[in-house]
C-alpha positions, 0 to 999 in steps of 0.5 A, spaced: 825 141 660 830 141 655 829 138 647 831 130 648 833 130 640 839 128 636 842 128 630 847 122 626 850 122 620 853 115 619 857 114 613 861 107 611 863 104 604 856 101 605 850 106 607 850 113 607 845 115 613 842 123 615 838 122 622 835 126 626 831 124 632 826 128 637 824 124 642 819 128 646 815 130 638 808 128 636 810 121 630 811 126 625 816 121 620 819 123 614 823 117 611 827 114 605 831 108 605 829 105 599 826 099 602 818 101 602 816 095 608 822 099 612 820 105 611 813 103 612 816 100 619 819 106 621 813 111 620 810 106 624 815 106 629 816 114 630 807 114 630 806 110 635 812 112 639 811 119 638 817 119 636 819 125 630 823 122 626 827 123 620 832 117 616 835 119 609 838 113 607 843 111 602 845 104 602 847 098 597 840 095 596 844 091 589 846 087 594 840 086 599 837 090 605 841 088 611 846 093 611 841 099 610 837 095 615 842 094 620 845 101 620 840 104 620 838 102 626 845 103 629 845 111 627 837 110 631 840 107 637 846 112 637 840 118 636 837 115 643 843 115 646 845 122 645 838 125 645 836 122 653 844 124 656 844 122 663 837 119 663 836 123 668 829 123 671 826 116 666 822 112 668 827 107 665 823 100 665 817 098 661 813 093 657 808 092 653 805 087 648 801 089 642 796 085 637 796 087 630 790 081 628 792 075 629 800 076 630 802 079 637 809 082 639 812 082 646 817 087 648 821 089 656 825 094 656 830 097 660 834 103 658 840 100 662 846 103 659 848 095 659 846 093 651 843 085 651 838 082 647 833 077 648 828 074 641 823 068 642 819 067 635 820 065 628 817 069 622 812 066 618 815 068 611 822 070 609 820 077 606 815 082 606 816 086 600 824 087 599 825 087 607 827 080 610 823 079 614 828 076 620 830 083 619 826 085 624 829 082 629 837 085 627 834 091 627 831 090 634 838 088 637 843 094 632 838 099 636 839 096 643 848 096 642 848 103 640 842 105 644 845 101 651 837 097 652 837 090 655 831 088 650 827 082 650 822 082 645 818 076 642 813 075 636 808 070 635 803 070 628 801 067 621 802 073 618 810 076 617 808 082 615 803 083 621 809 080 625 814 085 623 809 090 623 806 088 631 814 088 633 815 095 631 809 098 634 811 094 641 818 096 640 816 103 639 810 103 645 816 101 650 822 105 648 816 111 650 813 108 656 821 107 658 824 114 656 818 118 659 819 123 665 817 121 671 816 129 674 817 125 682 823 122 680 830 125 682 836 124 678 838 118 674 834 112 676 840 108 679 842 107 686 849 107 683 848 114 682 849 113 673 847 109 668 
């Protein structure tokens, strides 16, 4: 099998992004985007997706997170995209839930080449750390345009950070159920032949 990684650079008037993604790695994570709660998230992400994974990240945080989080999550999904080509041979669909305490998070994944996003919940603090915590879910949906997944994810708690970070882990353990090789099957998992 051939290396399904990438690299993005993602330069605009408001972010200046460096990815590199390995979707077949080990959860190795080395990240900087000047939003510790983030970089904390997306560590979490690329362990327990087992994703490696590498951000640099160079955003205007003077006026707040959203651009950083936003486009960081654009340039992944565009990582995602290129990395699994054809998406020949996945098994396409997952889901999961995953608890963190007593927050719970819901995603079904379906890497469809159609991006569409669905989110059910509510957060219950407005920030964790510097990190906005509905930003969550706007990372979530930036990942799925650029990516081309129809995603449904829902979160349920007391506690955001335990919210945010049970999202990130279920987003992570879908995509890795999702985009897994299936040796049986043939091509692209598609009667219309693409995806």
């Amino acid at each position: 099998m051939t290396t399904r990684s990438a690299s993005v650079t993602r330069t605009t008037s408001e972010t200046d992004i460096d990815l590199d993604l390995t979707v077949d790695g080990s959860g190795e994570a080395d990240v900087e985007t000047g939003i510790g709660f983030f970089d904390h998230m997306l560590t979490s992400f690329a362990k327990h997706g087992l994703f490696d994974l590498r951000v640099e990240c160079d955003g205007d945080l003077h006026v707040d997170d959203h651009h950083t989080v936003e486009d960081v999550a654009l340039a992944l999904g565009e990582a995602f995209d290129e990395a699994l080509g054809d998406r020949s041979g996945i098994v396409r669909f997952a889901d999961r839930r995953v608890p963190l305490d007593e927050a719970v998070a819901s995603v079904v994944v379906d890497v469809s080449g159609r991006p569409l996003f669905r989110f059910e919940g509510e957060f219950s603090q407005d920030s964790v750390g510097e990190f906005t915590s509905h930003m969550a879910g706007h990372f979530a949906r930036s990942l799925t345009t650029t990516a081309g997944l129809t995603l449904h994810a829902s979160v349920e708690g007391e506690n955001a950070h335990h919210e945010v970070e049970a999202l990130f882990k279920c987003l992570a353990r879908t995509l890795d159920d999702a985009t897994r090789i299936d040796e049986r099957r043939q091509g692209t998992p598609s009667t219309k032949g693409e995806l």
